[in-house]
C-alpha positions in Angstrom: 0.0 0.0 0.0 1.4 3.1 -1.1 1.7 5.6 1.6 1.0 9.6 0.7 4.2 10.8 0.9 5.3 8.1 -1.9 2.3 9.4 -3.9 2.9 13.3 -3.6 7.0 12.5 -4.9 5.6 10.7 -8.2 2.0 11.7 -8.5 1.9 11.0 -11.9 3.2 7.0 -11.2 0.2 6.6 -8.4 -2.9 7.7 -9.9 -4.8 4.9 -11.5 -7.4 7.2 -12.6 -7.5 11.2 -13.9 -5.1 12.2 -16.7 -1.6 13.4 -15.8 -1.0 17.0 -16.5 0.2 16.7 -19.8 -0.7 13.9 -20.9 -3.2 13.4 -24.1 -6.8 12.5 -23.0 -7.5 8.5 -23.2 -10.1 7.4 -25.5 -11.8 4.1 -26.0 -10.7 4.2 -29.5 -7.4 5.9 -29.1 -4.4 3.6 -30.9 -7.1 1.4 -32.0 -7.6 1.4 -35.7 -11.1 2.7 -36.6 -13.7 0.8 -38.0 -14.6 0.8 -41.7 -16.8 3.6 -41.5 -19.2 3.5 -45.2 -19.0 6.8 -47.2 -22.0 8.9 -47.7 -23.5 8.6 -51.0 -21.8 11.0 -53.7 -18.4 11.2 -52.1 -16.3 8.4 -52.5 -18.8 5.5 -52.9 -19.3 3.5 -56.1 -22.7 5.3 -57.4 -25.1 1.2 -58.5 -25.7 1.1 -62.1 -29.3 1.3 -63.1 
């Protein structure tokens, strides 16, 4: 069990949760590849033939 003083020397080693100063906001998709997302019709989708 980590005792306060051990947490106020590296604050940003002993907190599980809230973002570090600095530190880029955590998203559930962050570094994880995005899913194939369909484009809307007339920009890059094949127009069906009639």
């Amino acid at each position: 069990m980590h005792t306060p003083a051990h947490k106020s020397s590296r604050p940003h080693e002993d907190v599980p949760d809230g973002p570090e100063p600095g530190a880029l906001p955590v998203e559930p998709d962050a570094g994880v590849p995005q899913p194939f997302t369909p484009a809307p019709p007339g920009e890059d989708a094949p127009q069906p033939l009639p």
